[in-house]
Chimera marker file (.cmm) of the C-alpha trace (Angstrom):
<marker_set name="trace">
<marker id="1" x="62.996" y="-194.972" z="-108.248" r="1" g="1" b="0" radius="0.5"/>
<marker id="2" x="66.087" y="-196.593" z="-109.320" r="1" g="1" b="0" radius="0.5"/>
<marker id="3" x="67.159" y="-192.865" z="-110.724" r="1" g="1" b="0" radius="0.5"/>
<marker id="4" x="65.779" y="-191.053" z="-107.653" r="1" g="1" b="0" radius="0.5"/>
<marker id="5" x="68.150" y="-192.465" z="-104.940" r="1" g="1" b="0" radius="0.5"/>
<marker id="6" x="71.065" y="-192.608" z="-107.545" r="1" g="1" b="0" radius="0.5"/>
<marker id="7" x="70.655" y="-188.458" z="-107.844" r="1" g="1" b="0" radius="0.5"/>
<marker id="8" x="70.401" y="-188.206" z="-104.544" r="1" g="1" b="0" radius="0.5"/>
<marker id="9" x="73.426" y="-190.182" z="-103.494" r="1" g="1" b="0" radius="0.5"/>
<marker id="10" x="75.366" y="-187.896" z="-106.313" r="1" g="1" b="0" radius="0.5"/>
<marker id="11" x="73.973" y="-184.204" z="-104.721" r="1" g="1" b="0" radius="0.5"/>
<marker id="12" x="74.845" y="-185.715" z="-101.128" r="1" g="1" b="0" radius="0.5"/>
<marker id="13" x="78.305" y="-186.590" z="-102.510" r="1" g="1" b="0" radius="0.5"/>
<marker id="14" x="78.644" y="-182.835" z="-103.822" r="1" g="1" b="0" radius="0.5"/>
<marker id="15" x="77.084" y="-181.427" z="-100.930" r="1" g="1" b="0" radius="0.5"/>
<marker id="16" x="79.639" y="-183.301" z="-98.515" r="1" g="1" b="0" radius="0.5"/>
<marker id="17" x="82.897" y="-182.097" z="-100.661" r="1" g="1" b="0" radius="0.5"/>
<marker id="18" x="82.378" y="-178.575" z="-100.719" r="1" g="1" b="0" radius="0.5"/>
<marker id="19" x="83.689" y="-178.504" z="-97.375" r="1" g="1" b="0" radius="0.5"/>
<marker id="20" x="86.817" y="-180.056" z="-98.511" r="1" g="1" b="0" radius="0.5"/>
<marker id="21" x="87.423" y="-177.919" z="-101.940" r="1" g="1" b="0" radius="0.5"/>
<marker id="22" x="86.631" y="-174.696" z="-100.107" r="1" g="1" b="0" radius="0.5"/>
<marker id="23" x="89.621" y="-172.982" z="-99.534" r="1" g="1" b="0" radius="0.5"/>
<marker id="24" x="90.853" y="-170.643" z="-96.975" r="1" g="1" b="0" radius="0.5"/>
<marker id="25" x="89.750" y="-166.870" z="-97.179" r="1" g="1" b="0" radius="0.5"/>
<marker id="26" x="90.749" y="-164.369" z="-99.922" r="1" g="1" b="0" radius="0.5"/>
<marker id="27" x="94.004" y="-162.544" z="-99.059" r="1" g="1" b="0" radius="0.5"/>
<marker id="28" x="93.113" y="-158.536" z="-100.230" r="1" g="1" b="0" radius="0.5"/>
<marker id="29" x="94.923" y="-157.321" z="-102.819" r="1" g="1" b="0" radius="0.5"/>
<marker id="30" x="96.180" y="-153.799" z="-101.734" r="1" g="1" b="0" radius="0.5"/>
<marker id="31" x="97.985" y="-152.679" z="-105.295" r="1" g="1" b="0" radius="0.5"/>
<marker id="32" x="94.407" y="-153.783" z="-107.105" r="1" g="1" b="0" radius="0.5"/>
<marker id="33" x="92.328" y="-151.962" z="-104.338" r="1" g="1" b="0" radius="0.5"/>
<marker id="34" x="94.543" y="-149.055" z="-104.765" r="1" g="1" b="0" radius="0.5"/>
<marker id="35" x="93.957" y="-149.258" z="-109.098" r="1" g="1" b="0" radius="0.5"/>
<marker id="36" x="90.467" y="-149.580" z="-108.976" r="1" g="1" b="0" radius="0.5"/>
<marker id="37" x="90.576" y="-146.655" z="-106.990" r="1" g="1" b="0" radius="0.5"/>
<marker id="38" x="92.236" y="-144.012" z="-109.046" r="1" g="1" b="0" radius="0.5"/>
<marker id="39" x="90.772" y="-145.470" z="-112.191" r="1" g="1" b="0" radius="0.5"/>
<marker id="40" x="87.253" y="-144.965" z="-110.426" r="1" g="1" b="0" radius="0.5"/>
<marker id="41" x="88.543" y="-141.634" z="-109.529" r="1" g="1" b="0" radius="0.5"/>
<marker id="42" x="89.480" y="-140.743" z="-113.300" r="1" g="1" b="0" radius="0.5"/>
<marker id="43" x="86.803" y="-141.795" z="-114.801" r="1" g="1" b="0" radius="0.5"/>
<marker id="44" x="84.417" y="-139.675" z="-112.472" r="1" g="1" b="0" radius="0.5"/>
<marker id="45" x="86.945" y="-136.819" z="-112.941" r="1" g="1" b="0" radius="0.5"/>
<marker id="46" x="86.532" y="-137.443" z="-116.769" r="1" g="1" b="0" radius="0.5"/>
<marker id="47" x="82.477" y="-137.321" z="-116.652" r="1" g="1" b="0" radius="0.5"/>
<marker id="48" x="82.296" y="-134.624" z="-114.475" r="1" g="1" b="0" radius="0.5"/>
<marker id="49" x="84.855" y="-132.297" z="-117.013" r="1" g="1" b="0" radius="0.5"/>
<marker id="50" x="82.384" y="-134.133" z="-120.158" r="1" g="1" b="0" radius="0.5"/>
<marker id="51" x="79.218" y="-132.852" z="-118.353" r="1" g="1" b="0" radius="0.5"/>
<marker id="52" x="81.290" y="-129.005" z="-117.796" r="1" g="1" b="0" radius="0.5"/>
<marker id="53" x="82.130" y="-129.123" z="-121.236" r="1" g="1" b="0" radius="0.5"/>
<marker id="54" x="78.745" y="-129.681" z="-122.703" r="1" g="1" b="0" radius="0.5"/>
<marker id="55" x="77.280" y="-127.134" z="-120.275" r="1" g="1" b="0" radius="0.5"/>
<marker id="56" x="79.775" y="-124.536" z="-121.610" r="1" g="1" b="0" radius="0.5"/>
<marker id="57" x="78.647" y="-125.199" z="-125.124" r="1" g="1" b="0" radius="0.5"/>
<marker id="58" x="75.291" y="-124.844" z="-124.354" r="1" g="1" b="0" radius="0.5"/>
<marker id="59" x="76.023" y="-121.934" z="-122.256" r="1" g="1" b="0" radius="0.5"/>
<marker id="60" x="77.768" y="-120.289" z="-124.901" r="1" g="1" b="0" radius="0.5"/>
<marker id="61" x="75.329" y="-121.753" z="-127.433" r="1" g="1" b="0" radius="0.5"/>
<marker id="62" x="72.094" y="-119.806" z="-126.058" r="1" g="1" b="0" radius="0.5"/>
<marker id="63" x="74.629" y="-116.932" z="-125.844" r="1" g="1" b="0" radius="0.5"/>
<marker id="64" x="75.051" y="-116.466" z="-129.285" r="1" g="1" b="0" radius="0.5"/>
<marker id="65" x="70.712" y="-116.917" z="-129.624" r="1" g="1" b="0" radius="0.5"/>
<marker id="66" x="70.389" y="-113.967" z="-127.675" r="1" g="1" b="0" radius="0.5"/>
<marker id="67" x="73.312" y="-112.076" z="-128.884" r="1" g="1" b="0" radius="0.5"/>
<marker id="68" x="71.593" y="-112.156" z="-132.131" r="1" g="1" b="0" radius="0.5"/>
<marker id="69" x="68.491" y="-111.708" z="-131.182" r="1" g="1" b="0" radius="0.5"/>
<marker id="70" x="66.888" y="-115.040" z="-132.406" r="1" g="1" b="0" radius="0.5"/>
<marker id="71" x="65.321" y="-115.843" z="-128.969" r="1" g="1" b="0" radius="0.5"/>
<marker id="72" x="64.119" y="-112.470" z="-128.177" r="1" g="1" b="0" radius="0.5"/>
<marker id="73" x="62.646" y="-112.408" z="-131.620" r="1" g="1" b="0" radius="0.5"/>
<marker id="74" x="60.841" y="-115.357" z="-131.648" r="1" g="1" b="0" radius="0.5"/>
<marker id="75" x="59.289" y="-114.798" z="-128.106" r="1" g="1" b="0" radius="0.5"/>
<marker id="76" x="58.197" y="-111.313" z="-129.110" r="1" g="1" b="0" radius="0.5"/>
<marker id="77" x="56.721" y="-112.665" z="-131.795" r="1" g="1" b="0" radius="0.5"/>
<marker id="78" x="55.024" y="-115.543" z="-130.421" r="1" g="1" b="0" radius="0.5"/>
<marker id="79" x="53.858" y="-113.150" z="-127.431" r="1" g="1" b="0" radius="0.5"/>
<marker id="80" x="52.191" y="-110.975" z="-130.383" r="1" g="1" b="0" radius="0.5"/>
<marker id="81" x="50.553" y="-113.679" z="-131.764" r="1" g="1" b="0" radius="0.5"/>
<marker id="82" x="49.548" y="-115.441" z="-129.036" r="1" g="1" b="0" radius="0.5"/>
<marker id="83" x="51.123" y="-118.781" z="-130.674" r="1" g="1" b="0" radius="0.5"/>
<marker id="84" x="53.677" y="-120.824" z="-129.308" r="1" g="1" b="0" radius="0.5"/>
<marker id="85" x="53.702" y="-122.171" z="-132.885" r="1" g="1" b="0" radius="0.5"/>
<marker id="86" x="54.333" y="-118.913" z="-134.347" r="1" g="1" b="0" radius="0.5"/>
<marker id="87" x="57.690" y="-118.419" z="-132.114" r="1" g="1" b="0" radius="0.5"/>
<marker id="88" x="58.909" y="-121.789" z="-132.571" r="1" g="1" b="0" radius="0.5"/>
<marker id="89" x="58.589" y="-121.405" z="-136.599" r="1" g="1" b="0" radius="0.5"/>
<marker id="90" x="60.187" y="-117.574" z="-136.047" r="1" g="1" b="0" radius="0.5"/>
<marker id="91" x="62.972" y="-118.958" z="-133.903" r="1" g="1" b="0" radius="0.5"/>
<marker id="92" x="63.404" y="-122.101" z="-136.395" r="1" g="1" b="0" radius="0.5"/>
<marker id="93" x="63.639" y="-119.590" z="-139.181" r="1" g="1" b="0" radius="0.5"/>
<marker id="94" x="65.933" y="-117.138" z="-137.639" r="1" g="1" b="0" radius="0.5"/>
<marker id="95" x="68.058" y="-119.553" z="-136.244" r="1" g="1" b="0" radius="0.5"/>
<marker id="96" x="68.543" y="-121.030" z="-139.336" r="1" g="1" b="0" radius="0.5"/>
<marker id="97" x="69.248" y="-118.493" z="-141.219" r="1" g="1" b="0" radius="0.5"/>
<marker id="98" x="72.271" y="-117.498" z="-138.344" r="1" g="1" b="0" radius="0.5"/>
<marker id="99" x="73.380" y="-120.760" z="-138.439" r="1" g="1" b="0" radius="0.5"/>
<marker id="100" x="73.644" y="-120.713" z="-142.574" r="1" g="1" b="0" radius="0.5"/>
<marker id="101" x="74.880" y="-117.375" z="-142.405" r="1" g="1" b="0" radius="0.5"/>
<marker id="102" x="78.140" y="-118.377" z="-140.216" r="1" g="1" b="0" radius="0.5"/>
<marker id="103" x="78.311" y="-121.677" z="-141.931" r="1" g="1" b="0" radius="0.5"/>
<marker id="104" x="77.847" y="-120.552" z="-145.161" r="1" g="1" b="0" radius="0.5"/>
<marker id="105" x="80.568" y="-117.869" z="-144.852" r="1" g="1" b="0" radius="0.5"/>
<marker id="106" x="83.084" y="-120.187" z="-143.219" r="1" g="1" b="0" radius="0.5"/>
<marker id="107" x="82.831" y="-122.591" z="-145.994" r="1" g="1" b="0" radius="0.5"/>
<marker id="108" x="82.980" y="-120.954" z="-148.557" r="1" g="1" b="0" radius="0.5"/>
<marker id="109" x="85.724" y="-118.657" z="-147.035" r="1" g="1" b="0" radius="0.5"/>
<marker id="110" x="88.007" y="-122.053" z="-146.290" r="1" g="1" b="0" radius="0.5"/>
<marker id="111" x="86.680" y="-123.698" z="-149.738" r="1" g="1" b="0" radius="0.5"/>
<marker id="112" x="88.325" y="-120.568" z="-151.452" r="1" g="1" b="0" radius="0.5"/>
<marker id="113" x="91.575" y="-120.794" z="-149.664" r="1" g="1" b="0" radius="0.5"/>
<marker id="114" x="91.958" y="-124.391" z="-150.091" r="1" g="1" b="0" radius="0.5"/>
<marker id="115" x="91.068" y="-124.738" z="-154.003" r="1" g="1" b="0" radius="0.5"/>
<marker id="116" x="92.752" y="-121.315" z="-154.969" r="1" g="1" b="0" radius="0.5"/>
<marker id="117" x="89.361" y="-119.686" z="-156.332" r="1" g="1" b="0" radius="0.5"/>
<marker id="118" x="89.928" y="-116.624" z="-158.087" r="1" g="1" b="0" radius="0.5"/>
<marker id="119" x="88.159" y="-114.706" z="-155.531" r="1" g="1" b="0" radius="0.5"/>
<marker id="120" x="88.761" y="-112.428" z="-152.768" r="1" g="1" b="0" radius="0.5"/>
<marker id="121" x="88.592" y="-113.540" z="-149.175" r="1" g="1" b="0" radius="0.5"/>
<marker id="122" x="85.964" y="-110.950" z="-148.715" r="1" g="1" b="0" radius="0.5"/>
<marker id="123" x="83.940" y="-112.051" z="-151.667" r="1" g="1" b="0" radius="0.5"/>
<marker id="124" x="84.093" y="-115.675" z="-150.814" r="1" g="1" b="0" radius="0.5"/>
<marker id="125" x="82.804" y="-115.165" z="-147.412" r="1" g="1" b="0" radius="0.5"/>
<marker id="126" x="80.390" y="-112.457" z="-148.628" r="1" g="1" b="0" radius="0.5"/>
<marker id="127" x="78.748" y="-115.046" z="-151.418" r="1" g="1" b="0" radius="0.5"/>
<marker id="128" x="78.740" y="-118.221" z="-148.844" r="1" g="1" b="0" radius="0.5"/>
<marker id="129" x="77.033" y="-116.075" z="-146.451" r="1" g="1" b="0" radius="0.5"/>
<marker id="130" x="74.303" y="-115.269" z="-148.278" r="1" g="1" b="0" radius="0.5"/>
<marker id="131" x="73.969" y="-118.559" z="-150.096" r="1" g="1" b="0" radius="0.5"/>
<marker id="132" x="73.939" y="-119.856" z="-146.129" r="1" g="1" b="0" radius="0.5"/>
<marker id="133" x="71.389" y="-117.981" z="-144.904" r="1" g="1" b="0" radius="0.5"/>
<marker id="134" x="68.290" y="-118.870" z="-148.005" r="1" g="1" b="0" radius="0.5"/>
<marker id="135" x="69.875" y="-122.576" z="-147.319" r="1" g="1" b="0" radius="0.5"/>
<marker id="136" x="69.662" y="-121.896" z="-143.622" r="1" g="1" b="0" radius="0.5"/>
<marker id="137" x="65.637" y="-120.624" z="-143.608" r="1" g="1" b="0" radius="0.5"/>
<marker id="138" x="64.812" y="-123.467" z="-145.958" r="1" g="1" b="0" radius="0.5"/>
<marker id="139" x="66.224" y="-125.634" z="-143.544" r="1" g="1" b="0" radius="0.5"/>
<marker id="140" x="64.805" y="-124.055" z="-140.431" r="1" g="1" b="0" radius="0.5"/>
<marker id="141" x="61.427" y="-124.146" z="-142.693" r="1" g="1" b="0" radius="0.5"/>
<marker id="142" x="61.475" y="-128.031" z="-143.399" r="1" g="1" b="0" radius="0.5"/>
<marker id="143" x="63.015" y="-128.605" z="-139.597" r="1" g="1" b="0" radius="0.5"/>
<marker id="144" x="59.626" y="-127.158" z="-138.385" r="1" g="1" b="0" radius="0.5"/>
<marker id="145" x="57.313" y="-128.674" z="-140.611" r="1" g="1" b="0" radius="0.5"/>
<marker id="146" x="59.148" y="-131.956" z="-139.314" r="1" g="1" b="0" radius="0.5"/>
<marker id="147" x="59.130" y="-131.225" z="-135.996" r="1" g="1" b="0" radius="0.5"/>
<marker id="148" x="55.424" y="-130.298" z="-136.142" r="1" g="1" b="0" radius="0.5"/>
<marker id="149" x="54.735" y="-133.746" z="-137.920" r="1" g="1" b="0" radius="0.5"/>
<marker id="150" x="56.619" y="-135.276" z="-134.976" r="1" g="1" b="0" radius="0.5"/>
<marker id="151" x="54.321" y="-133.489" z="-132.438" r="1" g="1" b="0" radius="0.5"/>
<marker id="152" x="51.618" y="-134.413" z="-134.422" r="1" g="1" b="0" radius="0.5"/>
<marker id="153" x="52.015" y="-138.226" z="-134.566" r="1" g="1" b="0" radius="0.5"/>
<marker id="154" x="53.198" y="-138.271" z="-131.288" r="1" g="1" b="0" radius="0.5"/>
<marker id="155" x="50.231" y="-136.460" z="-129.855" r="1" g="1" b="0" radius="0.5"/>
<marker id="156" x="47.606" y="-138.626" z="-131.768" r="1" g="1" b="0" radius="0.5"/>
<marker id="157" x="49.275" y="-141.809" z="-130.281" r="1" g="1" b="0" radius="0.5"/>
<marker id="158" x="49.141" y="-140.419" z="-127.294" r="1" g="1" b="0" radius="0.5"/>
<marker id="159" x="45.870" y="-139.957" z="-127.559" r="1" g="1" b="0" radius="0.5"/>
<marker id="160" x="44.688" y="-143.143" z="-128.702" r="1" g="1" b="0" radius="0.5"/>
<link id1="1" id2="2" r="1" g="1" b="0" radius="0.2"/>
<link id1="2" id2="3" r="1" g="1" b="0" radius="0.2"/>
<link id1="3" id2="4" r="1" g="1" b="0" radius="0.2"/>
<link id1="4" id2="5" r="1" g="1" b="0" radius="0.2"/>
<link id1="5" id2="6" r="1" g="1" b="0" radius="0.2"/>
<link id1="6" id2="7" r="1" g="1" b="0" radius="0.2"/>
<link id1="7" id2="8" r="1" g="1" b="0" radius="0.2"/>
<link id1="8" id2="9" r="1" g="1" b="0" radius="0.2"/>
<link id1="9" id2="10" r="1" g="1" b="0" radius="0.2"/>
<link id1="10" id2="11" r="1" g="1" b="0" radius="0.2"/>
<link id1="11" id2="12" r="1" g="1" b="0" radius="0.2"/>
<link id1="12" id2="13" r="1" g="1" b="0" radius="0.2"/>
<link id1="13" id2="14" r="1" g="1" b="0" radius="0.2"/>
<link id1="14" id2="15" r="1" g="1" b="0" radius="0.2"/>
<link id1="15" id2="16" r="1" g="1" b="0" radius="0.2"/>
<link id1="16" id2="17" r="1" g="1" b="0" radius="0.2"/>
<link id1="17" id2="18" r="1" g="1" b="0" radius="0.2"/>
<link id1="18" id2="19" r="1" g="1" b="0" radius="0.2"/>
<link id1="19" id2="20" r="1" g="1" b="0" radius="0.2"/>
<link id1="20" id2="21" r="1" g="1" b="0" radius="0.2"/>
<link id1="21" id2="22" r="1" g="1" b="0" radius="0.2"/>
<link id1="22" id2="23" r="1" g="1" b="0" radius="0.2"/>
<link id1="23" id2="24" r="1" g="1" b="0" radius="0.2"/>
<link id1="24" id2="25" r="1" g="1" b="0" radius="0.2"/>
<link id1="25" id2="26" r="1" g="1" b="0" radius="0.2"/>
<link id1="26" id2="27" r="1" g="1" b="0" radius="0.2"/>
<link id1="27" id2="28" r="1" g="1" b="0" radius="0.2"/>
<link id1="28" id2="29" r="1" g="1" b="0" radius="0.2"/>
<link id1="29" id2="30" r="1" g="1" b="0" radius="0.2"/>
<link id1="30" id2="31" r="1" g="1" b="0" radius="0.2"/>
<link id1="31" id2="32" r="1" g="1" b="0" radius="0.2"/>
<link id1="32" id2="33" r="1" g="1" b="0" radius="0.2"/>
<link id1="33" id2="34" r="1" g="1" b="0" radius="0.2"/>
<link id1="34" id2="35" r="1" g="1" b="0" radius="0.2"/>
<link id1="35" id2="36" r="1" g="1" b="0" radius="0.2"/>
<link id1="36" id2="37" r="1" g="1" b="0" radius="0.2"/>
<link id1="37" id2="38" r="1" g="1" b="0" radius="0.2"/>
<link id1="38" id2="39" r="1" g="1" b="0" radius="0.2"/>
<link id1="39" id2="40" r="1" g="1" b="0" radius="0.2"/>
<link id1="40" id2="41" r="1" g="1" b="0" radius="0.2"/>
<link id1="41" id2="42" r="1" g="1" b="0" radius="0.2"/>
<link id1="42" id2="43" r="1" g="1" b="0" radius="0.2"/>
<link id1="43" id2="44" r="1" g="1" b="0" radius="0.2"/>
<link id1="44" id2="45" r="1" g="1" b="0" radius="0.2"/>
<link id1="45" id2="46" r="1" g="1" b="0" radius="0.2"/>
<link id1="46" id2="47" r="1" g="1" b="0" radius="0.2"/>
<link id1="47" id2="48" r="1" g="1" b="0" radius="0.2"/>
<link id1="48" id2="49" r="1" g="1" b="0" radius="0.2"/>
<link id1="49" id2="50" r="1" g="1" b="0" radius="0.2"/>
<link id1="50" id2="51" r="1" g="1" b="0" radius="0.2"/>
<link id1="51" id2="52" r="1" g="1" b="0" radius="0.2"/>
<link id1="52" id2="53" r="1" g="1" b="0" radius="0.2"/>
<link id1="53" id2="54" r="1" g="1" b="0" radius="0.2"/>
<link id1="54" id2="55" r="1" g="1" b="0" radius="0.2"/>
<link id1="55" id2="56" r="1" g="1" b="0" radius="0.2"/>
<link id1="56" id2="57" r="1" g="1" b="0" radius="0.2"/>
<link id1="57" id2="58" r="1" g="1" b="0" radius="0.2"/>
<link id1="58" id2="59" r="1" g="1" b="0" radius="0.2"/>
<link id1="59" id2="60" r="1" g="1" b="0" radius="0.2"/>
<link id1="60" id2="61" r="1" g="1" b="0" radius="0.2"/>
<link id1="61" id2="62" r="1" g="1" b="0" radius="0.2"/>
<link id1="62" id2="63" r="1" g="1" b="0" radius="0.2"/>
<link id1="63" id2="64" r="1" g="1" b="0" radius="0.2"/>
<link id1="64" id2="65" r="1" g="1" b="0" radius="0.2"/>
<link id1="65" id2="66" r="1" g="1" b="0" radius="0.2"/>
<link id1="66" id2="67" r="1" g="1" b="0" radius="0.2"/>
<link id1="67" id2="68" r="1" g="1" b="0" radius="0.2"/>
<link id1="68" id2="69" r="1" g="1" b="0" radius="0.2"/>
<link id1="69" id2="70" r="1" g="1" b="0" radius="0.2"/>
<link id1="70" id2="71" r="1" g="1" b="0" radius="0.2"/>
<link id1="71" id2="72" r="1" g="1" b="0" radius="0.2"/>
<link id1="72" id2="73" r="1" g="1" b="0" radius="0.2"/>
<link id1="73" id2="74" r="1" g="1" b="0" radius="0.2"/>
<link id1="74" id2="75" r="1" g="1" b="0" radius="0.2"/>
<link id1="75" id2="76" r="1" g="1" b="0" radius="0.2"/>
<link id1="76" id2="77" r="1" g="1" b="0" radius="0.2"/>
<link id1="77" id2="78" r="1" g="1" b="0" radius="0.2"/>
<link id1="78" id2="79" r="1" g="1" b="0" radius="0.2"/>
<link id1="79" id2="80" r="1" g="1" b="0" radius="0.2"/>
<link id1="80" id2="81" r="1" g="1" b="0" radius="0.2"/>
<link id1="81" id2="82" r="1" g="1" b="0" radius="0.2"/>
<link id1="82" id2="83" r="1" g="1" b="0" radius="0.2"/>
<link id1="83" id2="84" r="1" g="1" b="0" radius="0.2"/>
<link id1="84" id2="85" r="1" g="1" b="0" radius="0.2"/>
<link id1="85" id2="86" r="1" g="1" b="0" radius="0.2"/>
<link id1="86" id2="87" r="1" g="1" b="0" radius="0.2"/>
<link id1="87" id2="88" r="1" g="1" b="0" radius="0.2"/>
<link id1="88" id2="89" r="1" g="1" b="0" radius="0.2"/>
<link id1="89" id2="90" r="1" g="1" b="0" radius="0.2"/>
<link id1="90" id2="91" r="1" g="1" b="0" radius="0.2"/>
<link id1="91" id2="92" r="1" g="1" b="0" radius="0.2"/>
<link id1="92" id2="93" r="1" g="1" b="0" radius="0.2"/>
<link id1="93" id2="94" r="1" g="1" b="0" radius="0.2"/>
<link id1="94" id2="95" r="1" g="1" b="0" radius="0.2"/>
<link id1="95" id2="96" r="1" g="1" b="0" radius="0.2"/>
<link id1="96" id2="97" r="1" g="1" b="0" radius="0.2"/>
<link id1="97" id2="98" r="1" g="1" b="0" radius="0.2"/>
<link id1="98" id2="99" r="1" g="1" b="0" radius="0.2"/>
<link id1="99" id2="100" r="1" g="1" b="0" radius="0.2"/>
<link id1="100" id2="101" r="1" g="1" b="0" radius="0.2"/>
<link id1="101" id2="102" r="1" g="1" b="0" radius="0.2"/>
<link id1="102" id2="103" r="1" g="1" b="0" radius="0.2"/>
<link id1="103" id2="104" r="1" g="1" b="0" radius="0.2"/>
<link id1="104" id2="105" r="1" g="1" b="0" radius="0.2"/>
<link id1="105" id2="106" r="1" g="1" b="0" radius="0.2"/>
<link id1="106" id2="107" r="1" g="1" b="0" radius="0.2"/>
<link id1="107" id2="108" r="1" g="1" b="0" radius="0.2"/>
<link id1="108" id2="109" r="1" g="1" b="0" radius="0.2"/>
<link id1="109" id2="110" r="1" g="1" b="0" radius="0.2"/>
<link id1="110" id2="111" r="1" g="1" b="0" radius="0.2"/>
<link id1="111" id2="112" r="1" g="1" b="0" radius="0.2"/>
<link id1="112" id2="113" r="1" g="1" b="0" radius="0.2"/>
<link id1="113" id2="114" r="1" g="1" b="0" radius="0.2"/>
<link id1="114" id2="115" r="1" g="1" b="0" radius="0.2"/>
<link id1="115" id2="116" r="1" g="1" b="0" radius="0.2"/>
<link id1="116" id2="117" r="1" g="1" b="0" radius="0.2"/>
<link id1="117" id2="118" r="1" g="1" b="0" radius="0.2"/>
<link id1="118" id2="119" r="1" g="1" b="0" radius="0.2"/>
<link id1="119" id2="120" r="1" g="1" b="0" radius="0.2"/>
<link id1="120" id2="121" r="1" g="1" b="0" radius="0.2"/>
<link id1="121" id2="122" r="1" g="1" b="0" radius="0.2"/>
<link id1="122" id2="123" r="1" g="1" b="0" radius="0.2"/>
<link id1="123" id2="124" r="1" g="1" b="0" radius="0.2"/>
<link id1="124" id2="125" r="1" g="1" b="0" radius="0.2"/>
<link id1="125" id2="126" r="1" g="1" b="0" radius="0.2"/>
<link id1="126" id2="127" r="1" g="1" b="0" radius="0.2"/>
<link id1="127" id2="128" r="1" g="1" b="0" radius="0.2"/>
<link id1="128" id2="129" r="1" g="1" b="0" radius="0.2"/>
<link id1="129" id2="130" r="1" g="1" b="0" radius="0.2"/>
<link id1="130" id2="131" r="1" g="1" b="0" radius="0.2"/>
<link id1="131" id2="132" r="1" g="1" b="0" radius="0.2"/>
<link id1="132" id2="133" r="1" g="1" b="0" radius="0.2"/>
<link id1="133" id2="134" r="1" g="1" b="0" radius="0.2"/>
<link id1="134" id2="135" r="1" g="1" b="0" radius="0.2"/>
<link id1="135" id2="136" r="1" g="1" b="0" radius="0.2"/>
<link id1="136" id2="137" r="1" g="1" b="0" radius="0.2"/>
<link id1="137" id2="138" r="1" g="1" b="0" radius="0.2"/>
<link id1="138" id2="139" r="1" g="1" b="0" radius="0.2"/>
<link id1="139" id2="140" r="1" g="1" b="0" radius="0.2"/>
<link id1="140" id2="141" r="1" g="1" b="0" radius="0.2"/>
<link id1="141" id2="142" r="1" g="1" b="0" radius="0.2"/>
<link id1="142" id2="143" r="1" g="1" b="0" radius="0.2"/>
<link id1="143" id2="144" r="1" g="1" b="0" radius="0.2"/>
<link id1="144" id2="145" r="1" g="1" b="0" radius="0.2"/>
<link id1="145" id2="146" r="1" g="1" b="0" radius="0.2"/>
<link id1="146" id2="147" r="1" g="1" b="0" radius="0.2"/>
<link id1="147" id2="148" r="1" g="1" b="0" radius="0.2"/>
<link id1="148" id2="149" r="1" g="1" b="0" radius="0.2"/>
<link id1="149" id2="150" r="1" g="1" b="0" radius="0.2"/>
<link id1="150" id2="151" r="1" g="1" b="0" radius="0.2"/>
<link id1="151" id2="152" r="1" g="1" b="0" radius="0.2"/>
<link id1="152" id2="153" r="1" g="1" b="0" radius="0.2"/>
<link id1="153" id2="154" r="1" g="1" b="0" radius="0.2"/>
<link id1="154" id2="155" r="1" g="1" b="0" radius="0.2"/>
<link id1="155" id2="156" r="1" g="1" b="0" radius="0.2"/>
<link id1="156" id2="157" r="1" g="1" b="0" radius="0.2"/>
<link id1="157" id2="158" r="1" g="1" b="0" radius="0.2"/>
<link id1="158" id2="159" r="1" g="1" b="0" radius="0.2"/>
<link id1="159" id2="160" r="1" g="1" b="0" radius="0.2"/>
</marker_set>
């Protein structure tokens, strides 16, 4: 009991000098107003021109797919099978083999300038190109069997 009424004589003490350690109102602070504004205003200037350049990419990304056909390919195909699974492996394949092709010759065509090969410009890019595209259907090959694991498992814990 003893504790009690000494805990309560302590919260009453703190309760009656928080009137005397408040202090007066905040003054505002006009130059750190006017900071936080313009670095909110960069920073949402900054996402906004993050989120235009990723759309661009993409943009230009599915661009390219249809420039070379890999979309159009890979619906027609999956249209003629009646398989969504048969288009996504077509357009996995395809777009691998694109994507090796253009890799492929780019590195090899910068690997021969760099190291000196004894090889033409012409040849280098010819040889990494079509080294990149059987590298780029093997990967578009074990990509879908992947992704079709993925789908898999996720579907069968879905299911549970």
């Amino acid at each position: 009991m003893k504790r009690i009424l000494l805990l309560s004589f302590f919260i009453f003490l703190v309760l009656l000098s928080i009137p005397v350690l408040a202090q007066s109102a905040p003054q505002p602070d006009d130059e750190f107003l006017a900071f936080l504004l313009i670095f909110g205003t960069v920073v949402i200037a900054l996402i906004i021109g993050a989120g235009a350049v990723l759309c661009t990419v993409a943009l230009l990304i599915i661009a390219g797919l249809v420039s070379f056909g890999v979309l159009s390919a890979s619906l027609l195909a999956g249209i003629y099978k009646r398989s969504f699974q048969t288009g996504f492996k077509v357009f996995m394949l395809t777009g691998g083999g694109v994507a090796g092709l253009l890799i492929g010759a780019a590195g090899s065509f910068v690997a021969a300038r760099v190291f000196h090969m004894s090889v033409s410009d012409a040849e280098a890019a010819l040889y990494g190109g079509l080294a990149g595209v059987v590298g780029g259907i093997i990967a578009g090959w074990i990509s879908f069997f992947i992704i079709k694991w993925f789908v898999l498992f996720v579907k069968g814990k879905l299911a549970q």
